[in-house]
N, C-alpha and C positions, 0 to 999 in steps of 0.2 A: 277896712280897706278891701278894696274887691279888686283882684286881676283875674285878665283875662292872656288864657295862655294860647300859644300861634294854633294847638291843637282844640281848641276855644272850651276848653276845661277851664271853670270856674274855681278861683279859690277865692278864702276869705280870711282876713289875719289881720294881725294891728299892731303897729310898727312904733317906736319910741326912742325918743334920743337924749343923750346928754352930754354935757361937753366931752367931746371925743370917745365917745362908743355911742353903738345903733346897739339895736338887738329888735326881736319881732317872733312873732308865730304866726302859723298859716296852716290852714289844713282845706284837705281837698273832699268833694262832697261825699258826706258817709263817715268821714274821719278817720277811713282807712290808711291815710296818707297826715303824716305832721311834720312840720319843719319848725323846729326854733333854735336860732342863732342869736349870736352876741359881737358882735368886731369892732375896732379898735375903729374910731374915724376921725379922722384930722383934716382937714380942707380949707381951702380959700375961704374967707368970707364972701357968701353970697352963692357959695356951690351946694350941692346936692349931694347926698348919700342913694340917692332915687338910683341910679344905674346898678350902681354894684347889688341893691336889692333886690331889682328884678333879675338881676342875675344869678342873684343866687338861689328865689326863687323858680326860675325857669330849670338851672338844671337838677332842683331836688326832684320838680314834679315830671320832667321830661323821661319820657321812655327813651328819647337817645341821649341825653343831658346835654348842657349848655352847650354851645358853641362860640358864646362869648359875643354872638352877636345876638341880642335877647330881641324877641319879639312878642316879648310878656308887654300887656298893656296893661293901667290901671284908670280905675274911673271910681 
């Protein structure tokens, strides 16, 4: 998975689910930077775990961290 962060820093990670937890890793170019998390997810049928990851992507790799309004993209 490739996001694109508002400071258009590249990361690349790969994300995985099961019934009720996410978890994923991501690291940013060089590998100077890693993030791997695991959380609990419970949701509608037919919802997303997609926000709260870029979010929590957005404030690992932010120099000012999140602000909750993520402007992390992914493609």
């Amino acid at each position: 998975m490739r996001v694109t962060l508002p400071d258009h820093t590249v990361l690349w990670g790969k994300t995985g689910t099961e019934p009720g937890y996410t978890n994923a890793v991501f690291a940013a170019p060089g590998g100077g930077r890693r993030l791997v998390y695991s959380f609990n997810y419970t949701a509608p049928p037919d919802s997303s775990e997609m926000p709260y990851v870029l979010r929590i992507v957005q404030a690992a790799f932010s120099h000012a961290g999140g602000d909750g309004n993520s402007g992390a993209r992914t493609k």
